[in-house]
SERO-4910 file (N, C-alpha, C, O; in steps of 0.05 Angstrom, whole numbers):
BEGIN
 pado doro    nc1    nc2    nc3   cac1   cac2   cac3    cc1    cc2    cc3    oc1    oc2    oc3
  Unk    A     17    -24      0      0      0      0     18     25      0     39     28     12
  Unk    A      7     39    -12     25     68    -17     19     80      7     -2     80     19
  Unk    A     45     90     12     38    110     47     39    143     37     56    157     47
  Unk    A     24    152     22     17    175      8     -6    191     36    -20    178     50
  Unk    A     -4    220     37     -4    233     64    -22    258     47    -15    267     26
  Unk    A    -47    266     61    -65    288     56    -37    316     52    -31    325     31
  Unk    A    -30    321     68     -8    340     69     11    346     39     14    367     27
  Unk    A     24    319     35     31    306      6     15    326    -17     24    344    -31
  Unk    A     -8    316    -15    -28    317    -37    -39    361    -40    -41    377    -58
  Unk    A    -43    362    -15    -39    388    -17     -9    404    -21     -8    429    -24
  Unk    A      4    396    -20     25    413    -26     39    395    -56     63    394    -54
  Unk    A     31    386    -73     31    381   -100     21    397   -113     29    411   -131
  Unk    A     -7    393    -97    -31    425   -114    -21    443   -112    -17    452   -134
  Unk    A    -13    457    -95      0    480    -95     25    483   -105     29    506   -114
  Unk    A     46    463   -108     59    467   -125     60    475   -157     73    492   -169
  Unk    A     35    450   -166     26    456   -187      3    475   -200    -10    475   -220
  Unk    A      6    490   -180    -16    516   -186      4    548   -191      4    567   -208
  Unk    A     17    543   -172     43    564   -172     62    558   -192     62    572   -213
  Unk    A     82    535   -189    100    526   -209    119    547   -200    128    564   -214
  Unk    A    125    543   -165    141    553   -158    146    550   -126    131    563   -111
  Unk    A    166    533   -115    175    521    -88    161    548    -72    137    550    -66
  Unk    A    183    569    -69    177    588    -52    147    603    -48    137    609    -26
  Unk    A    136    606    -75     96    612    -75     84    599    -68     65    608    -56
  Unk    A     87    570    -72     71    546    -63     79    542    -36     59    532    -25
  Unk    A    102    546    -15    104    543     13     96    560     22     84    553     42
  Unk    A     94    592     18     69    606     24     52    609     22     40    621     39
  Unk    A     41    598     -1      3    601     -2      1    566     24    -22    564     33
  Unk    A     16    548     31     15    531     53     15    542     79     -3    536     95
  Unk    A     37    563     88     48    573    101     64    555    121     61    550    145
  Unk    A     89    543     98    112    524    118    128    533     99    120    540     77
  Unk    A    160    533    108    186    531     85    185    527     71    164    515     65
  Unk    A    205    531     50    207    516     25    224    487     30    221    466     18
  Unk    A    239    492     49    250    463     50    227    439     57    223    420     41
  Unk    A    212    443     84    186    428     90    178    421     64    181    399     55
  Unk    A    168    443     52    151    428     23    166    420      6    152    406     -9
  Unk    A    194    419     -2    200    406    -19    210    372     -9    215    354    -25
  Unk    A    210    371     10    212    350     27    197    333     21    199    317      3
  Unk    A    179    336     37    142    334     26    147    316    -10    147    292    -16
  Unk    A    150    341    -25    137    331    -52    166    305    -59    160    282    -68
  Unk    A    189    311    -54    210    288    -58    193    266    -44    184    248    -59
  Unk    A    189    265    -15    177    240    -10    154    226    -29    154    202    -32
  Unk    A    140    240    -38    122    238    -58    123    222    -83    109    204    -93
  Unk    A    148    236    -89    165    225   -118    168    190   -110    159    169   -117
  Unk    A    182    197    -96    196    176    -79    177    152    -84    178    137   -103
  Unk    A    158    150    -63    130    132    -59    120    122    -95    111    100   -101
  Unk    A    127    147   -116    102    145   -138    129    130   -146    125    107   -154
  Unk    A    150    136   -144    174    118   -163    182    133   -190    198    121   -205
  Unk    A    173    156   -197    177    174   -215    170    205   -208    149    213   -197
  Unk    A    190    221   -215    187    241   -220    163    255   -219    145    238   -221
  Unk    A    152    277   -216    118    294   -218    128    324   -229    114    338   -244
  Unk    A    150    330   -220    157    364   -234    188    356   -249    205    340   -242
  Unk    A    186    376   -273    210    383   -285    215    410   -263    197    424   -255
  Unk    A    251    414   -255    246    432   -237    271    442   -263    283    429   -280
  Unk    A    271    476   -253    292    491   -269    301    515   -243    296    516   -219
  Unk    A    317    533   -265    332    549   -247    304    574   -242    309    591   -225
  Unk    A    282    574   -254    261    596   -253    231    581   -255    210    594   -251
  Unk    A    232    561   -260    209    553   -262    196    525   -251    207    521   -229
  Unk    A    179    506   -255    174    489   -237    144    468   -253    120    473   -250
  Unk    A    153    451   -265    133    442   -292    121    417   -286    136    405   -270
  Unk    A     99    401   -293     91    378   -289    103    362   -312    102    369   -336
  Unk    A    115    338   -303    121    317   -317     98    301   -330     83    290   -314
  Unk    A     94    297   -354     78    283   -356     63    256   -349     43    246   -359
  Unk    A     79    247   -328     67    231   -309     52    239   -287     35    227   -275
  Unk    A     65    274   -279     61    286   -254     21    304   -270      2    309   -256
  Unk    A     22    309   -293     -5    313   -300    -21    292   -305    -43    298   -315
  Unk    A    -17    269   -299    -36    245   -304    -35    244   -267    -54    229   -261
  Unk    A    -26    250   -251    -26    250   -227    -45    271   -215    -63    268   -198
  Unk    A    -38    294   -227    -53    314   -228    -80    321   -223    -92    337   -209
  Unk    A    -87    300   -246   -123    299   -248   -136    281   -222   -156    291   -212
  Unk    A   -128    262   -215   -128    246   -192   -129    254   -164   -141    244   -145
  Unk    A   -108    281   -167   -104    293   -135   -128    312   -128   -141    314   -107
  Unk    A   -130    327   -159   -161    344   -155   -178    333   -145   -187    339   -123
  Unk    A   -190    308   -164   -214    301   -144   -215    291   -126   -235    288   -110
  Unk    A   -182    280   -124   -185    261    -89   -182    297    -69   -189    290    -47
  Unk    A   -178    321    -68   -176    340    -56   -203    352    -56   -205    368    -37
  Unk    A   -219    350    -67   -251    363    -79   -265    343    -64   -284    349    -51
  Unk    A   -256    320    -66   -281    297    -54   -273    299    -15   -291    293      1
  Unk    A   -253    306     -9   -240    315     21   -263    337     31   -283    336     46
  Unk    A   -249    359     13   -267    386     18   -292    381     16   -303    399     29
  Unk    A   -308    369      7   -330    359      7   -343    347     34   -365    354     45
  Unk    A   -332    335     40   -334    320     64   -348    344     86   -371    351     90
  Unk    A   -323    354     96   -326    386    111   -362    392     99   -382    387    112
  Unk    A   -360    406     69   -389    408     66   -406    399     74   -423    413     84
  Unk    A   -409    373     72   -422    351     82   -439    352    114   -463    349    119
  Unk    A   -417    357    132   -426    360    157   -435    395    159   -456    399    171
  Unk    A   -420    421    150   -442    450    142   -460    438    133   -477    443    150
  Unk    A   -473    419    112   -498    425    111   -522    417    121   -545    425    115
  Unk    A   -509    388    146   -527    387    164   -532    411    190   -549    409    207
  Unk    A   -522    423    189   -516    453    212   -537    469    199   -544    464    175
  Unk    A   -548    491    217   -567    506    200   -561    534    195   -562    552    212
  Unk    A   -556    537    174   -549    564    169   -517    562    151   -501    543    153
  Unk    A   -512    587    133   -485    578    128   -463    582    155   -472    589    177
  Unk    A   -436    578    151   -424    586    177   -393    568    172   -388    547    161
  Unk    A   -382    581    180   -347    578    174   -340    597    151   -351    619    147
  Unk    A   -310    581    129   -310    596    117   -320    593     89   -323    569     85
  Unk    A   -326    604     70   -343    609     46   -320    617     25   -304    632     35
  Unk    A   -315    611     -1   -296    618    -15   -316    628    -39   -329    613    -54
  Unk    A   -315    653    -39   -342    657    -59   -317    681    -84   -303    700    -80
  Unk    A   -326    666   -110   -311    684   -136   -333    708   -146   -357    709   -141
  Unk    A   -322    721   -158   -332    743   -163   -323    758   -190   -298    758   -193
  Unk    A   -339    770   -209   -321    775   -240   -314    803   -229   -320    815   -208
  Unk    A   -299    811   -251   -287    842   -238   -305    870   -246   -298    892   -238
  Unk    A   -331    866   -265   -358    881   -272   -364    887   -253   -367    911   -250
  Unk    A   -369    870   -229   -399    873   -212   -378    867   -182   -392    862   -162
  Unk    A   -354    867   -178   -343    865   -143   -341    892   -141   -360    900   -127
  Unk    A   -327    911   -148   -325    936   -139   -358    945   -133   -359    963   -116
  Unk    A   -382    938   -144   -403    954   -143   -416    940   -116   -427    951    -97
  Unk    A   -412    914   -121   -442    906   -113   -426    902    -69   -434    911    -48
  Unk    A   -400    882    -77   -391    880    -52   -390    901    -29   -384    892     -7
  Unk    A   -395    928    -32   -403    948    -12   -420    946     11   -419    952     35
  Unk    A   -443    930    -13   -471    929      3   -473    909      3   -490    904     20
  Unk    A   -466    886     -9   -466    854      1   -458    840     14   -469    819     17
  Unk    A   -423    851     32   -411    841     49   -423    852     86   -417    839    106
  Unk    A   -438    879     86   -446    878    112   -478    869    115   -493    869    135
  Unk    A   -484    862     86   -512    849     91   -507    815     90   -527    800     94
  Unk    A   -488    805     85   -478    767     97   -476    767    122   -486    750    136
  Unk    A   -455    796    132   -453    791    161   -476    796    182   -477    790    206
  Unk    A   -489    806    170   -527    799    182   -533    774    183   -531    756    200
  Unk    A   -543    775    159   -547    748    154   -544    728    166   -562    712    174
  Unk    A   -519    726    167   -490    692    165   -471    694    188   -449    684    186
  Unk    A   -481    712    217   -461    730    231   -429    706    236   -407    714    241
  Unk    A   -440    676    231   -416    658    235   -407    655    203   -397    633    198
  Unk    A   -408    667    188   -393    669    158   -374    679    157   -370    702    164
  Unk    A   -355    661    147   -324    672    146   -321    678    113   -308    659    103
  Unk    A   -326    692     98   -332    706     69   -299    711     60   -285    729     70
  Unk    A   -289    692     39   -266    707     20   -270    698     -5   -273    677    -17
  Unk    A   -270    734    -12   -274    740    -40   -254    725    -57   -238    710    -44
  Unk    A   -250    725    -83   -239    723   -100   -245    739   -124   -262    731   -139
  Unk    A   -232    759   -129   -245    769   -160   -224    763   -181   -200    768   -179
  Unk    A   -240    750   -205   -222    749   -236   -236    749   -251   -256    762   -242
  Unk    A   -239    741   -273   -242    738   -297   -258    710   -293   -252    693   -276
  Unk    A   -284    706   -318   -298    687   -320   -286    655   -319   -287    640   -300
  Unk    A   -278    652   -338   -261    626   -342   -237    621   -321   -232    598   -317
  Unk    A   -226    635   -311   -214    622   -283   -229    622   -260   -218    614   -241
  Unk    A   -258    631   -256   -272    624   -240   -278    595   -244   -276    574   -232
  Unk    A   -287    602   -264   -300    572   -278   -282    546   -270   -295    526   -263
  Unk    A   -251    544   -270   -242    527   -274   -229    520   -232   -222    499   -221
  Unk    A   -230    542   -224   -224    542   -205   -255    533   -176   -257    528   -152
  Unk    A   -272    539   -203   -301    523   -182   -296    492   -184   -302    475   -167
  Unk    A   -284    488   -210   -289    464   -218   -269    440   -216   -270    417   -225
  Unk    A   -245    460   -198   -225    444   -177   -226    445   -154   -209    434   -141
  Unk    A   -250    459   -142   -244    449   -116   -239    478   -103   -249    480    -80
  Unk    A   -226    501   -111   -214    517    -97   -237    540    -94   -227    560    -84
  Unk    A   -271    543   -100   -280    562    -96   -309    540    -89   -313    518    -97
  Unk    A   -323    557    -72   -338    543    -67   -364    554    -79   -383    539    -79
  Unk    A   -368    579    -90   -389    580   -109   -381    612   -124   -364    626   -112
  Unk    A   -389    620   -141   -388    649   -160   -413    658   -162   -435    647   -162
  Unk    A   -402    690   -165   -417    707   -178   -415    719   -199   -400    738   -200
  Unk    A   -426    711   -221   -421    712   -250   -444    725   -262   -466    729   -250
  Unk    A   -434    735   -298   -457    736   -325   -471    709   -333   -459    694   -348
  Unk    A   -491    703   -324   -507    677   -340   -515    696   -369   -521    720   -374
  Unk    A   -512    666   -386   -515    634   -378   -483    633   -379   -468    649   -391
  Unk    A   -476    614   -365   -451    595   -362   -449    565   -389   -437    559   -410
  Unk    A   -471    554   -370   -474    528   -396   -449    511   -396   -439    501   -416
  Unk    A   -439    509   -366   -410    492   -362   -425    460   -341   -433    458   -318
  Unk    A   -421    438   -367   -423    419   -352   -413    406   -321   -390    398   -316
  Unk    A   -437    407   -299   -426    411   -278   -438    428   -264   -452    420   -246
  Unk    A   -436    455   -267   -445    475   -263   -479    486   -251   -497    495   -265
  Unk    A   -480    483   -228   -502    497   -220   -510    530   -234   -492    547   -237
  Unk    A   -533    533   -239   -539    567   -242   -570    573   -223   -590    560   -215
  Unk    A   -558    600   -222   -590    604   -207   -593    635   -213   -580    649   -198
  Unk    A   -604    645   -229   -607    671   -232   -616    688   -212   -630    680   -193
  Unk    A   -601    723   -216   -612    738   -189   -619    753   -186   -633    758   -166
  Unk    A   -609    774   -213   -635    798   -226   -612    805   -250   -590    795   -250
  Unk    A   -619    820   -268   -622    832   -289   -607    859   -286   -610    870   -264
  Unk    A   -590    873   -307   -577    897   -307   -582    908   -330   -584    889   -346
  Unk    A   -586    931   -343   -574    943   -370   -548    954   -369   -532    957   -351
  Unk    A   -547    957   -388   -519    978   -398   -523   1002   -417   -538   1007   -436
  Unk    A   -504   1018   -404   -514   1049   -406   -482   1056   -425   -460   1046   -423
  Unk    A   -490   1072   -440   -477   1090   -455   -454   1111   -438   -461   1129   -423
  Unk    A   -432   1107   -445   -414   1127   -430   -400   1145   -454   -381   1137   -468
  Unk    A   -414   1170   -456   -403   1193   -478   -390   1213   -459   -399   1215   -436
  Unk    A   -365   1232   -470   -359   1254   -443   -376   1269   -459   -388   1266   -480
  Unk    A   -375   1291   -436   -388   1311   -417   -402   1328   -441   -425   1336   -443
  Unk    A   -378   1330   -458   -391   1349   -476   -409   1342   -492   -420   1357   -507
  Unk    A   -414   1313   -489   -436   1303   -512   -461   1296   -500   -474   1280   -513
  Unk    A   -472   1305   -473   -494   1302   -456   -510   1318   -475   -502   1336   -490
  Unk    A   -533   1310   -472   -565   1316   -489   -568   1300   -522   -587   1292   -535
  Unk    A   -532   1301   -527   -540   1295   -553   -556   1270   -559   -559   1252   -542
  Unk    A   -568   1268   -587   -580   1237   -594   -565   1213   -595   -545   1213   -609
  Unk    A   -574   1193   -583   -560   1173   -577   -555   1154   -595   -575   1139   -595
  Unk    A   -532   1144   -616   -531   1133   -638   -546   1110   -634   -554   1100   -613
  Unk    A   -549   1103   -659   -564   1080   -666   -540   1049   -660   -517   1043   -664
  Unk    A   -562   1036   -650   -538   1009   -638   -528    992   -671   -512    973   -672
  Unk    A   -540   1004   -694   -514    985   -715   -496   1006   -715   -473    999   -718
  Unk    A   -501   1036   -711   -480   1048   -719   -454   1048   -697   -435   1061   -705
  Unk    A   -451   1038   -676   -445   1033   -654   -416   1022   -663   -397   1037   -661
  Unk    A   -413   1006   -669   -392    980   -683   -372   1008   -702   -348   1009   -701
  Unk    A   -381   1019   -711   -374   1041   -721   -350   1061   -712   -328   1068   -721
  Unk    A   -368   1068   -686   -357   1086   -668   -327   1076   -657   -320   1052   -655
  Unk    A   -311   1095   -650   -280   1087   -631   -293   1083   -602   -293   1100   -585
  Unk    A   -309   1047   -599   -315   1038   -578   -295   1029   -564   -277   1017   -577
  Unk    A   -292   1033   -536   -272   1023   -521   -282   1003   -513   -307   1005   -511
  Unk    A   -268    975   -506   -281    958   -491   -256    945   -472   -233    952   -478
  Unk    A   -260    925   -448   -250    915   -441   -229    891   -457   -233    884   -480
  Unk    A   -211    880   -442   -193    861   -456   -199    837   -456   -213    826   -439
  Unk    A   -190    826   -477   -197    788   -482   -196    786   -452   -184    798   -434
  Unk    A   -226    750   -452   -217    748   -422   -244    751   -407   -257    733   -394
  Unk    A   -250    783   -413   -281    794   -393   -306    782   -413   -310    787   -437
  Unk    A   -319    769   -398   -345    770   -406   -367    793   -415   -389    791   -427
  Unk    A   -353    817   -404   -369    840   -406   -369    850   -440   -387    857   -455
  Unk    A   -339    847   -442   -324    848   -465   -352    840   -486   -370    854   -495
  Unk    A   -343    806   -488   -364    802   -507   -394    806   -504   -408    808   -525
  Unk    A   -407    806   -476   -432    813   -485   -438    836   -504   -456    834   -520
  Unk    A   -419    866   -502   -420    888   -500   -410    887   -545   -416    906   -559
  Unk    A   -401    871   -553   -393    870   -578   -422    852   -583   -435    869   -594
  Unk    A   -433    835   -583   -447    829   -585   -476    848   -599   -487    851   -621
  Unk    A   -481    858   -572   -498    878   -579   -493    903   -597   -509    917   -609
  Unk    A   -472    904   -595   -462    919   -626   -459    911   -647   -468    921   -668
  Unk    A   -449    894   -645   -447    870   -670   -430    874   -680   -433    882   -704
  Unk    A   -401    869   -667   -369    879   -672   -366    848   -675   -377    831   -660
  Unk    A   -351    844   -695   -339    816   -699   -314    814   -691   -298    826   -706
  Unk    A   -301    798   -668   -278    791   -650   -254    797   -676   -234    811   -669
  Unk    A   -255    788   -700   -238    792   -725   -228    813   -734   -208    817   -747
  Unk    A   -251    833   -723   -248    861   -743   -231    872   -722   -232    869   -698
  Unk    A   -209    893   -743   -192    915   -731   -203    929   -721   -223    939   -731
  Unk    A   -190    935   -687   -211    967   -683   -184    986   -669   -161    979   -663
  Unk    A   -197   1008   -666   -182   1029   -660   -188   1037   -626   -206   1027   -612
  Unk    A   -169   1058   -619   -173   1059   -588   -159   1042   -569   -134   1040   -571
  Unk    A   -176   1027   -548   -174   1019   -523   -175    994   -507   -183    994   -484
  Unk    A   -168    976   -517   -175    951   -493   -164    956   -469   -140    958   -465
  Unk    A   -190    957   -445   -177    962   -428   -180    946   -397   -203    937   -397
  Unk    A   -170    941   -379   -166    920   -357   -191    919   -345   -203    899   -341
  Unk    A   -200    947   -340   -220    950   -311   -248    973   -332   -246    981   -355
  Unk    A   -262    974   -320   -288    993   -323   -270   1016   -324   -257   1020   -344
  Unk    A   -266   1035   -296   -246   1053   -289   -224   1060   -308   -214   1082   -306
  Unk    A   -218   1049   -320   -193   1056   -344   -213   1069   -372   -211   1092   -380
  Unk    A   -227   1052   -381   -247   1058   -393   -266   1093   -398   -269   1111   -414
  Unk    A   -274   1084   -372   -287   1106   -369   -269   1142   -360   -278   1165   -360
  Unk    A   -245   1133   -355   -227   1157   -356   -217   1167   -381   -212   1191   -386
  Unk    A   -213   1148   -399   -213   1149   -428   -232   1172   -439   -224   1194   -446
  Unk    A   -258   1163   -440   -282   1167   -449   -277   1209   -433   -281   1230   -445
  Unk    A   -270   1205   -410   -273   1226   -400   -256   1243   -413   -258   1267   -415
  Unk    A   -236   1225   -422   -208   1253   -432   -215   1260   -463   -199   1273   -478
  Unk    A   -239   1251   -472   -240   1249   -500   -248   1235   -522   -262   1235   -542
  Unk    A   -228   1218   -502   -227   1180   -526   -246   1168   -528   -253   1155   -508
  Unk    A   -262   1166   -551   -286   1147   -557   -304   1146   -535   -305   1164   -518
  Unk    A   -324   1121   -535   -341   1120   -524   -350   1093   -502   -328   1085   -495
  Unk    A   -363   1082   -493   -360   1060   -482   -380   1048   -468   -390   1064   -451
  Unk    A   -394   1016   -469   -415   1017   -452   -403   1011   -424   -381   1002   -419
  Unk    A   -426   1021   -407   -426   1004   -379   -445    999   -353   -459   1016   -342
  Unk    A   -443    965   -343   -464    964   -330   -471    975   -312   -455    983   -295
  Unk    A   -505    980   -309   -514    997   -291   -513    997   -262   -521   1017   -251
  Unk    A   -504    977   -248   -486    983   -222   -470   1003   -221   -476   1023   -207
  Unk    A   -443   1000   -238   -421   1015   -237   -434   1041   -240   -424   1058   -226
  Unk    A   -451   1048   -253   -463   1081   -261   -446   1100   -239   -427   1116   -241
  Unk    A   -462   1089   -215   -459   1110   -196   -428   1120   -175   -421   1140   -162
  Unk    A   -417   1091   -183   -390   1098   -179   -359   1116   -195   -339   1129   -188
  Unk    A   -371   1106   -222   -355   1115   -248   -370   1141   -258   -359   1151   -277
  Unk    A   -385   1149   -251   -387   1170   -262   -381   1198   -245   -380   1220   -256
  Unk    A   -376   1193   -213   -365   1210   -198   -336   1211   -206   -322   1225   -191
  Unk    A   -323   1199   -225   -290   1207   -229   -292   1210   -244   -278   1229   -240
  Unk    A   -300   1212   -275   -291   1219   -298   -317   1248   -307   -339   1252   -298
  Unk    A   -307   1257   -321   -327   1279   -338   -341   1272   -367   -337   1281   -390
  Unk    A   -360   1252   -356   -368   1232   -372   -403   1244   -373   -412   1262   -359
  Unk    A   -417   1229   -392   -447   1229   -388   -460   1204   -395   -450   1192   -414
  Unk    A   -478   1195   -383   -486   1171   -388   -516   1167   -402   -530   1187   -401
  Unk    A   -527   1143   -417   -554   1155   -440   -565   1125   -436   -551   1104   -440
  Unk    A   -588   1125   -430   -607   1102   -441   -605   1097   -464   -599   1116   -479
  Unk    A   -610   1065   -478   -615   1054   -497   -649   1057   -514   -665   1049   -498
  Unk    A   -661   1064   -535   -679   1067   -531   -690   1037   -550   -672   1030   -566
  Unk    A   -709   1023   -550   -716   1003   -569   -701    983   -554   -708    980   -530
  Unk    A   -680    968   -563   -676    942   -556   -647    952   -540   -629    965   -550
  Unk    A   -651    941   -507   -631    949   -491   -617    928   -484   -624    906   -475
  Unk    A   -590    941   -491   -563    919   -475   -575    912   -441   -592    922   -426
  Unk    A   -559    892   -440   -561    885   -408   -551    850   -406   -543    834   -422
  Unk    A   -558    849   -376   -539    811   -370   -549    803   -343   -547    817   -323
  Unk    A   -560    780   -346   -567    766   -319   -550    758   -301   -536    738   -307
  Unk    A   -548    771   -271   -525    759   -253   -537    734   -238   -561    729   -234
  Unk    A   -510    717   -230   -523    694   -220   -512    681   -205   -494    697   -200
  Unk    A   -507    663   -192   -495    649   -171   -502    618   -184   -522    607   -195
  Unk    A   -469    613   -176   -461    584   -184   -449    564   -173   -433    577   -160
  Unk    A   -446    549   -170   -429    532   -154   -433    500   -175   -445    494   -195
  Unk    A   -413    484   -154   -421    450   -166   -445    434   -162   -455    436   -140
  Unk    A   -451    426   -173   -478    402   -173   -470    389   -152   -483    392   -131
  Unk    A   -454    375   -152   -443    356   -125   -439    363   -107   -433    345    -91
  Unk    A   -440    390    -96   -443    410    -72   -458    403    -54   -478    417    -55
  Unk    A   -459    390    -39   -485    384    -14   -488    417      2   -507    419     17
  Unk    A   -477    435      0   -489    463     -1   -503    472    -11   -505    496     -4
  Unk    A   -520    464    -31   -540    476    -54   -560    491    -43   -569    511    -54
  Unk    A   -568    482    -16   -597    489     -5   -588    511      6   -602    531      2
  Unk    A   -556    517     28   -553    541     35   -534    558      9   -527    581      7
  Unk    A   -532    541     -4   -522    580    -26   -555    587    -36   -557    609    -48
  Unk    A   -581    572    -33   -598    585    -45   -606    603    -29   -621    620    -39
  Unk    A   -598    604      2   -600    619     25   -580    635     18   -584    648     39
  Unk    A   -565    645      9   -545    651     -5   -550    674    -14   -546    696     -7
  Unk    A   -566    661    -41   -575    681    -68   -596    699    -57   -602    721    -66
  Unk    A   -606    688    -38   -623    713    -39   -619    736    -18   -637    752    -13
  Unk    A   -590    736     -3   -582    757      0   -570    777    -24   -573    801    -29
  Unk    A   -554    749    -40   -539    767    -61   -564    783    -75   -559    803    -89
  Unk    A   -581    776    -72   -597    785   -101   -610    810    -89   -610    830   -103
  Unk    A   -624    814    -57   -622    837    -48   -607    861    -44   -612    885    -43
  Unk    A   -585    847    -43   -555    866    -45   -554    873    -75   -541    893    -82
  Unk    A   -564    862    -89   -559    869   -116   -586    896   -123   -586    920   -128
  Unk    A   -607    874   -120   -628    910   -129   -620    924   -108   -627    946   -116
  Unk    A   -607    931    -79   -608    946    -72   -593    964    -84   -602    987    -85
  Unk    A   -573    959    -95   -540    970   -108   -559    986   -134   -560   1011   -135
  Unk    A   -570    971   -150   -582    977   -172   -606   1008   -164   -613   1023   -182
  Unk    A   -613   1010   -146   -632   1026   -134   -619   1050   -135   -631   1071   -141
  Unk    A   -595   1048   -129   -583   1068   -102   -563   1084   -136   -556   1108   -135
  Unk    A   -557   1068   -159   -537   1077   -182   -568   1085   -199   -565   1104   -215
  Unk    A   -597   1073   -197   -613   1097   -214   -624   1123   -206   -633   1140   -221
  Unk    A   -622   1124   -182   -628   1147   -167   -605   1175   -177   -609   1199   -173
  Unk    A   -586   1164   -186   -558   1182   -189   -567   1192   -206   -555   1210   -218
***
């Protein structure tokens, strides 16, 4: 029998998530010698190698990625466990690893993190904000225990639960307030700024213009909303954005913002997690804080 050690198995993951001794013994919080200890014993037991190691970097051997897939779910089916006994307890309580895209954390988490601690007063809440597809992949290892995302998703696996509805508003500067608001084919036209490969916002927002990912454009891809919309302020083109952010982005830039008239942009937010989650029943206790926190947010950016 292999004498292979929970400890082992987490500090592989972390090795192989970092692909780096020193990052991976900190996100553990033990030495680098401890962990490399650790993963040699490891080697040792499997009888082959698991990382190509170099003078900068730190790579899975191709035996060590057929290993790989194995440690996930034996680490996901662990963490599970834990779930298992939260969800006979009533109420959520410990800690919560909840993702978040980078559209909707600056807006909405203001008013959603002291309405959990109502809520959930034993909720230990850490955020994570990125980008869609590393949420996605990071729900679907084990390392998040549910998101707040753009539905639909449509990722096998994947719980959704919708939680309300947003538009998207037109960001022209200052000097172009009152004017008429172009027409959405002529849109694609315009020096639209949009966010970078990556954001979901990105493509909804080409979509509804009907910018083809192919075509050359001019201007701006840019990281954050905030970059965007300072653009817009100094001049540069134009840009949509969702109606959360309104009320925050438009106190920094010298911008104006315009309804859609006829057929309006917008995106359903939602909360997600795994099917295999024996939490299902409390993230739906969950959602409907998020989703309060959400029209509240939405209330408070149309009033502006």
């Amino acid at each position: 029998m292999l004498n292979i050690t929970l400890k082992q198995l987490r500090y592989f993951e972390a090795l192989r998530l970092h692909e780096h001794f020193g990052r991976a013994a900190d996100a553990c919080a033990v030495t680098q010698p401890a962990l490399s200890v650790q993963i040699k014993e490891l080697e040792q037991t499997l009888g082959l190698a698991l990382f190509e190691r170099s003078a900068r970097h730190v790579r899975l051997t191709s035996f060590g990625e057929t290993v790989a897939e194995r440690v996930s779910d034996i680490l996901r089916s662990i963490d599970e466990l834990s779930d298992v006994a939260r969800a006979a307890e009533a109420g959520l309580s410990g800690r919560l690893r909840v993702g978040i895209i980078p559209t909707i954390a600056p807006y909405l988490l203001p008013t959603l993190i002291p309405n959990l601690r109502g809520a959930f007063p034993d909720l230990e809440g850490q955020f994570r904000e990125t980008q869609t597809p590393r949420l996605v992949q990071e729900l679907q290892d084990g390392r998040l225990d549910c998101a707040i995302v753009a539905l639909p998703l449509l990722e096998a696996g994947i719980e959704e639960l919708p939680l309300f509805e947003e538009t998207f508003l037109l960001v022209r500067s200052e000097r172009e307030a009152g004017t008429p608001v172009p027409r959405v084919e002529a849109l694609g036209r315009e020096n639209l700024l949009l966010l970078e490969d990556g954001h979901c916002f990105r493509d909804q927002a080409m979509a509804f213009c009907k910018v083809q990912s192919s075509e050359p454009r001019e201007g701006l891809d840019g990281s954050s909303l905030s970059t965007l919309v300072q653009m817009v302020g100094a001049g540069i083109g134009m840009t949509l954005i969702p109606e959360m952010a309104a009320r925050v982005e438009a106190r920094a830039a010298p911008i104006s913002l315009s309804r859609f008239e006829g057929r309006v942009p917008g995106r359903s937010i939602g909360l997600v997690w795994r099917k295999t989650s024996p939490l299902a029943d409390q993230f739906r206790e969950l959602a409907q804080v998020i989703k309060t926190a959400g029209l509240d947010a939405l209330d408070e950016a149309e009033c502006q």
